[in-house]
N, CA, C and O atoms as CSV, one atom per row, in Angstrom:
chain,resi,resn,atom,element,x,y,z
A,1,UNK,N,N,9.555,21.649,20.600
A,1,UNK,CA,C,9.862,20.644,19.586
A,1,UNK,C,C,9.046,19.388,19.880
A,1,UNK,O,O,8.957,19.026,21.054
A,2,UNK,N,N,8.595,18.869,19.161
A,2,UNK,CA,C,7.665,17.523,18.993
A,2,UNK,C,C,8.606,16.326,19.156
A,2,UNK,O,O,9.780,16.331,18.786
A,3,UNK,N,N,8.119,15.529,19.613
A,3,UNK,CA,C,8.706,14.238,19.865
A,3,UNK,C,C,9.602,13.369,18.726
A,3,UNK,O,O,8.810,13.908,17.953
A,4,UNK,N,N,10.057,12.945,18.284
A,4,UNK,CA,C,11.105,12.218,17.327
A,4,UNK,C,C,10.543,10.802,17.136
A,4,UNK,O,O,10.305,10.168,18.165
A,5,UNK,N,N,10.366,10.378,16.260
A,5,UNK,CA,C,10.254,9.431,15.363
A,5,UNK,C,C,11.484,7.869,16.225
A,5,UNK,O,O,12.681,7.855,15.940
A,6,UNK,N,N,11.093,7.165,16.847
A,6,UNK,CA,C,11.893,5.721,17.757
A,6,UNK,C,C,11.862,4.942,16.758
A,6,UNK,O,O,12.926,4.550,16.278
A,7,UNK,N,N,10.513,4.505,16.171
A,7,UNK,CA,C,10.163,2.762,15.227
A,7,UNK,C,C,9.318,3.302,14.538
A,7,UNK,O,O,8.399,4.083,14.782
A,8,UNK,N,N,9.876,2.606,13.236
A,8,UNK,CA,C,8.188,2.962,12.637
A,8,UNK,C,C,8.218,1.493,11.635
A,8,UNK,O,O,9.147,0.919,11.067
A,9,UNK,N,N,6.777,1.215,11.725
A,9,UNK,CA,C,6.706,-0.024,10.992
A,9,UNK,C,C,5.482,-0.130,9.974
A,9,UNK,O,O,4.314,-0.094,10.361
A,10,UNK,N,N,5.763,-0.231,8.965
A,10,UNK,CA,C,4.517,-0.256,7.651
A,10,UNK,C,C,3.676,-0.990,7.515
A,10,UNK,O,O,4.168,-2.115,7.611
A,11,UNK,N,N,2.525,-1.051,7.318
A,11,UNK,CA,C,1.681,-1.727,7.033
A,11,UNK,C,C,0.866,-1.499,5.599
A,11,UNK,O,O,0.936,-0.553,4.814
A,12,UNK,N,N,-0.088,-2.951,5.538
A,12,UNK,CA,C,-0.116,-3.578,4.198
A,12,UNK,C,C,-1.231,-2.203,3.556
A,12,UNK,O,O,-1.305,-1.980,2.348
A,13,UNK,N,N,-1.989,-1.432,4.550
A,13,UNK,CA,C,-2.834,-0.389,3.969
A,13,UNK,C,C,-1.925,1.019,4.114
A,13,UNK,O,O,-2.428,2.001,4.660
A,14,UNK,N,N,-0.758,1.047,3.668
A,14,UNK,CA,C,-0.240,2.202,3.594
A,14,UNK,C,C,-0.294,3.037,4.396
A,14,UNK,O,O,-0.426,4.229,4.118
A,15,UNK,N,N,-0.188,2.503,5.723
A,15,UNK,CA,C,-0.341,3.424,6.815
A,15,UNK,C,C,1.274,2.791,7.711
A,15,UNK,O,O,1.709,1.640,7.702
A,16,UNK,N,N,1.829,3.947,8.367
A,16,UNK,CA,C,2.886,3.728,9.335
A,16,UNK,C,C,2.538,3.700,10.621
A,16,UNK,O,O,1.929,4.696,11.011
A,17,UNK,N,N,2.817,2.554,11.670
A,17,UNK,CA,C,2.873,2.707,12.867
A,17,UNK,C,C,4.025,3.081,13.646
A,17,UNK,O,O,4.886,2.288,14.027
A,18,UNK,N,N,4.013,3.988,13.809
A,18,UNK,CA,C,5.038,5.110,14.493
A,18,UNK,C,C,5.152,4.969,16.071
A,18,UNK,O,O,4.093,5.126,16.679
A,19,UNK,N,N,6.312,4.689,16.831
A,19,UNK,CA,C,6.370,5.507,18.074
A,19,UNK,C,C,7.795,5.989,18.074
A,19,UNK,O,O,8.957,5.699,17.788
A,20,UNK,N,N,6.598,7.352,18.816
A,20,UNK,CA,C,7.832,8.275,18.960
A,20,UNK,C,C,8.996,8.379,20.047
A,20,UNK,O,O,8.824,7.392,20.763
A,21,UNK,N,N,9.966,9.009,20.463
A,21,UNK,CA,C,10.578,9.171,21.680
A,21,UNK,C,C,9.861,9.455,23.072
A,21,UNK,O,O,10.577,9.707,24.041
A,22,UNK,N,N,8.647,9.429,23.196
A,22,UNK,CA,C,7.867,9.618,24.554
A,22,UNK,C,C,7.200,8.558,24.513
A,22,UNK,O,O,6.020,8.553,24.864
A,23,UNK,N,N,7.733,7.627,24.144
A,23,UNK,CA,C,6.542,6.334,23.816
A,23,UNK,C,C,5.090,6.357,23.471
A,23,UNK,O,O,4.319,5.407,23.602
A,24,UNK,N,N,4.795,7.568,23.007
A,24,UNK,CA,C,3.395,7.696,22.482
A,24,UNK,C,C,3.780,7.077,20.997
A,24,UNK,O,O,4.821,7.213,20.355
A,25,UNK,N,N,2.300,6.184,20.604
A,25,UNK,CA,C,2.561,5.312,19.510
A,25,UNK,C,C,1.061,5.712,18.587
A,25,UNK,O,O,-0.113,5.595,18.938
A,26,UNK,N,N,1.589,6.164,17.429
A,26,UNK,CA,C,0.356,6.803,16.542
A,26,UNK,C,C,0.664,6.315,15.252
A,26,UNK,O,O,1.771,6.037,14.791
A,27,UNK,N,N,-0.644,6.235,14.636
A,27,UNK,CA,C,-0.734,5.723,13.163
A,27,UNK,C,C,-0.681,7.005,11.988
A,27,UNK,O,O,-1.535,7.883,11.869
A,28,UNK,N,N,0.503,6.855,11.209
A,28,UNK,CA,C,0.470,7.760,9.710
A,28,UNK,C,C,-0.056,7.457,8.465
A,28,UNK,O,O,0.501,6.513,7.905
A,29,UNK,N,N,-1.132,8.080,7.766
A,29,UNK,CA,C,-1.721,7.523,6.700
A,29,UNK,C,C,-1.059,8.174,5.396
A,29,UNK,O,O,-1.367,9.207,4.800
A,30,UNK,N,N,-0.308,7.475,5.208
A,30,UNK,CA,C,0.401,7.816,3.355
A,30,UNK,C,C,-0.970,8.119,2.253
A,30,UNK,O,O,-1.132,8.945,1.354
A,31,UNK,N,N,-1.408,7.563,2.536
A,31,UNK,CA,C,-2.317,7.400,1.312
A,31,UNK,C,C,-2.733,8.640,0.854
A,31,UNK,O,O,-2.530,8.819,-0.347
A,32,UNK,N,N,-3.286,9.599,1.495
A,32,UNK,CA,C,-3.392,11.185,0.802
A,32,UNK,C,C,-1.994,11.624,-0.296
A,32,UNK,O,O,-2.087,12.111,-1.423
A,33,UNK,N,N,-0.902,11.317,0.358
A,33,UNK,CA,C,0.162,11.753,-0.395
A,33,UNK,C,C,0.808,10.941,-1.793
A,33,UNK,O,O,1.737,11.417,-2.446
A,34,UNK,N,N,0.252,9.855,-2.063
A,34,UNK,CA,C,0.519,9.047,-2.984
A,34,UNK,C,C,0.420,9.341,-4.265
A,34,UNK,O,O,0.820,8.593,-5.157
A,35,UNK,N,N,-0.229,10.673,-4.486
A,35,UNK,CA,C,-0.718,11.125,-5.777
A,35,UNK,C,C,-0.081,12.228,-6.468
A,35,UNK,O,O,-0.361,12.689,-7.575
A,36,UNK,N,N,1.137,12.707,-5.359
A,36,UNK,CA,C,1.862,13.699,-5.547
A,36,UNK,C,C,3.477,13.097,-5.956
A,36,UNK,O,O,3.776,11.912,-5.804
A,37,UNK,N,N,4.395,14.097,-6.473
A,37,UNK,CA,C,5.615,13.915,-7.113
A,37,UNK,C,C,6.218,12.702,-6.534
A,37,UNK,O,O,5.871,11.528,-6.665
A,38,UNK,N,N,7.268,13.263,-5.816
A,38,UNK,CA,C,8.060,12.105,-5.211
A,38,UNK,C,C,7.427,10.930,-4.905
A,38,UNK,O,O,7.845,9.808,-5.191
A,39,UNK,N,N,5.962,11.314,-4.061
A,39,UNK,CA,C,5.415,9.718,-2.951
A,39,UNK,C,C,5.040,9.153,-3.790
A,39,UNK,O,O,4.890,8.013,-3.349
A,40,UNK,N,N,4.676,9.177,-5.097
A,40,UNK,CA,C,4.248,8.287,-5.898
A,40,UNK,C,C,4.760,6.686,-6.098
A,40,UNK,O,O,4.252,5.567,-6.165
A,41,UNK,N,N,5.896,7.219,-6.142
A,41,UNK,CA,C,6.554,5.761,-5.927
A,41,UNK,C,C,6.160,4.707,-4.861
A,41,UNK,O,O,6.123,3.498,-5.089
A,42,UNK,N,N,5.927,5.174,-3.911
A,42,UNK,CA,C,5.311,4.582,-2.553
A,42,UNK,C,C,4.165,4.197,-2.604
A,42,UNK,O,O,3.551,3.869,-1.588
A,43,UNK,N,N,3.358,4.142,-4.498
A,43,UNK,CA,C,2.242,3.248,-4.283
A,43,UNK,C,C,2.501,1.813,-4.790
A,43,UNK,O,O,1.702,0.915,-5.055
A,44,UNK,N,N,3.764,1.854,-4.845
A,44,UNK,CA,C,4.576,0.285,-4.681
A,44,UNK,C,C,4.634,-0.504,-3.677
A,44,UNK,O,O,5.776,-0.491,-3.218
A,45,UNK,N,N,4.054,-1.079,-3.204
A,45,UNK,CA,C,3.754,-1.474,-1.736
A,45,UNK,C,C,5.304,-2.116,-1.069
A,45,UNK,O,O,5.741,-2.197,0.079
A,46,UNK,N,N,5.733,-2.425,-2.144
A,46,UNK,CA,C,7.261,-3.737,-1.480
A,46,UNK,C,C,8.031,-2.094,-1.352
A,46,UNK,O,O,8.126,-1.714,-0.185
A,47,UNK,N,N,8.387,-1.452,-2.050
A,47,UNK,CA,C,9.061,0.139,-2.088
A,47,UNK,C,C,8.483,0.760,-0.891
A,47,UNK,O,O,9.285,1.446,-0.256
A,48,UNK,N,N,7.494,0.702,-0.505
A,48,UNK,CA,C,6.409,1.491,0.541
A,48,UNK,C,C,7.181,0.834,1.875
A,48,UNK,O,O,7.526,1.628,2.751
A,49,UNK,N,N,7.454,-0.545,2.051
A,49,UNK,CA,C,7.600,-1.222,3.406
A,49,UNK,C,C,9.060,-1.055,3.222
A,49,UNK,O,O,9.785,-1.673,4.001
A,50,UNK,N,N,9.779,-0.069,2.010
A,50,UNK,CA,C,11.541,-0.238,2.645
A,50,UNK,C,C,11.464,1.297,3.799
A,50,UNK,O,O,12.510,1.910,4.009
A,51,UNK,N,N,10.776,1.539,4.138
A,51,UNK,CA,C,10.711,3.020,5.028
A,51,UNK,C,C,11.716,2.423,6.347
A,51,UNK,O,O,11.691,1.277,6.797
A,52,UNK,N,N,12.568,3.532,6.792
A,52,UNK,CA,C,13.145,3.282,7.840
A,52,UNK,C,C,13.394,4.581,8.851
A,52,UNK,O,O,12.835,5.584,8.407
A,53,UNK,N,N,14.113,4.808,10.132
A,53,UNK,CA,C,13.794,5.238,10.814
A,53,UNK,C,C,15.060,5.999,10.883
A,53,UNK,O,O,16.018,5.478,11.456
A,54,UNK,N,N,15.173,7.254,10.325
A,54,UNK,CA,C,16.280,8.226,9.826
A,54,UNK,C,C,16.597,9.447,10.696
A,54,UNK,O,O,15.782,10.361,10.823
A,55,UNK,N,N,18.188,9.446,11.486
A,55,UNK,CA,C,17.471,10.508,12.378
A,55,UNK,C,C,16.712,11.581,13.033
A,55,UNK,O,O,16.984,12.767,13.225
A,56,UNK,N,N,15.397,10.655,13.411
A,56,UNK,CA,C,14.520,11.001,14.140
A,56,UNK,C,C,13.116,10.777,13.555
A,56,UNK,O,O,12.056,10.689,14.176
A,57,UNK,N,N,13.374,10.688,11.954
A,57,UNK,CA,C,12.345,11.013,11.110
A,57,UNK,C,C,11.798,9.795,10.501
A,57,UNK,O,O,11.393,8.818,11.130
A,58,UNK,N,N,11.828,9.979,8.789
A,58,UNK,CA,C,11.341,8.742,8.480
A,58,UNK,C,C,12.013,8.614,7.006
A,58,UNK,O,O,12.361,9.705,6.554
A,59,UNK,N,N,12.227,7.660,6.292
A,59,UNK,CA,C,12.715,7.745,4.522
A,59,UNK,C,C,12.912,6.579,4.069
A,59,UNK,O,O,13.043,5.515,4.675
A,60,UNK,N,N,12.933,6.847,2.808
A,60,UNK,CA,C,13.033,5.203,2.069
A,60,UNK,C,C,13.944,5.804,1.255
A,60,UNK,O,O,13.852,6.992,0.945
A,61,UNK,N,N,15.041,4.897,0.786
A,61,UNK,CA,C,15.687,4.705,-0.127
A,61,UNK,C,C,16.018,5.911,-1.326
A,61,UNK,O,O,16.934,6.721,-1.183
A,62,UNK,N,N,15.350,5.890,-2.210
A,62,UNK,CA,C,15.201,6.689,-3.143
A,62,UNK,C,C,14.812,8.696,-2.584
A,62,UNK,O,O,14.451,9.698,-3.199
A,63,UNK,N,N,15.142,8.397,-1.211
A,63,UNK,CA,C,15.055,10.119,-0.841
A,63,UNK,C,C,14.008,10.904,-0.366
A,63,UNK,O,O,13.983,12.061,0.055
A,64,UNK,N,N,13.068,9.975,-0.526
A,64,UNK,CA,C,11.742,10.039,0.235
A,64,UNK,C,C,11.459,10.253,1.952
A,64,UNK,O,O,11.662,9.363,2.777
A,65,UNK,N,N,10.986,11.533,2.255
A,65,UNK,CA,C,10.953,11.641,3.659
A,65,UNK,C,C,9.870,12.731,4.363
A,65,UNK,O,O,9.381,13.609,3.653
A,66,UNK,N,N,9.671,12.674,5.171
A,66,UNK,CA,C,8.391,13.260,6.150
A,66,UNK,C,C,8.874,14.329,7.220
A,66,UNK,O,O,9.488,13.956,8.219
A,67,UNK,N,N,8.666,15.288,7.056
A,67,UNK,CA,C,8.789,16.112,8.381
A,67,UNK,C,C,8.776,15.217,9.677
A,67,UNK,O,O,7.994,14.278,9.530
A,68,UNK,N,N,9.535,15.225,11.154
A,68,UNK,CA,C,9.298,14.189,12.379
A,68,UNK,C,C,7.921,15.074,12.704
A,68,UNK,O,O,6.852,14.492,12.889
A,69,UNK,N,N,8.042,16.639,12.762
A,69,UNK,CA,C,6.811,17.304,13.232
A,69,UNK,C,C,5.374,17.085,12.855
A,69,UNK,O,O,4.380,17.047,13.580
A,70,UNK,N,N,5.554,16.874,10.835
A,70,UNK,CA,C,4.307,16.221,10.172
A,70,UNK,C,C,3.687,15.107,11.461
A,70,UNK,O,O,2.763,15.122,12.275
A,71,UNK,N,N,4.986,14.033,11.016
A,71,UNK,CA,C,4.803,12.753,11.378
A,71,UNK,C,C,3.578,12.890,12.477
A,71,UNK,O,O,2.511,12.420,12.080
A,72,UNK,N,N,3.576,13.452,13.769
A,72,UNK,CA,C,3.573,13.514,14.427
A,72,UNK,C,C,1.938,14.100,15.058
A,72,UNK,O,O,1.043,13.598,15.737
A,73,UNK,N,N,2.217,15.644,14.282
A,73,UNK,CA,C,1.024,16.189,14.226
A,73,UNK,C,C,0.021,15.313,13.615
A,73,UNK,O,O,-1.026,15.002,14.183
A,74,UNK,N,N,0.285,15.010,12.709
A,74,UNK,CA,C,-1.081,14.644,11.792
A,74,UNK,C,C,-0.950,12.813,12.081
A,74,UNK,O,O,-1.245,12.094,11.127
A,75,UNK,N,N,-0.670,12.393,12.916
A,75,UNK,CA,C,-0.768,10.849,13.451
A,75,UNK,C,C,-2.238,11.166,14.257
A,75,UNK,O,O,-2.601,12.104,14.967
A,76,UNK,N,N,-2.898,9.925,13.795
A,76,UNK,CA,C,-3.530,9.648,15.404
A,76,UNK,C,C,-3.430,8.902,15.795
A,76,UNK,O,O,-3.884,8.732,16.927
């Protein structure tokens, strides 16, 4: 199992700075996914920065959420 999602904090280019439970700290780029169903909404930038840190994972409000494994894998 991959490490779990600790903090994650948004930034203004649609990218998440993530660290995980091993204190490894990696950057997530939304922006590929913005063009699809749900994430769309998330090219709302004030909507984009309500992301919070859901156990283990990641989500905003409206139901929006990320695999912790995505998260993780595909960070660099």
């Amino acid at each position: 199992m991959n490490p779990r999602v600790k903090k994650v904090i948004p930034n203004d280019d649609y990218t998440l700075r993530i660290t995980f439970d091993n204190e490894e700290q990696k950057v997530f780029d939304i922006k590929p996914l913005l063009d699809f169903g749900v994430f769309q909404e998330l090219k709302n930038l004030k909507y984009f920065k309500e992301v919070k840190r859901v156990y283990g994972s990641i989500a905003w409000p409206h139901g929006q959420d990320i695999c912790p494994d995505t998260l993780y894998e595909e960070s660099k």
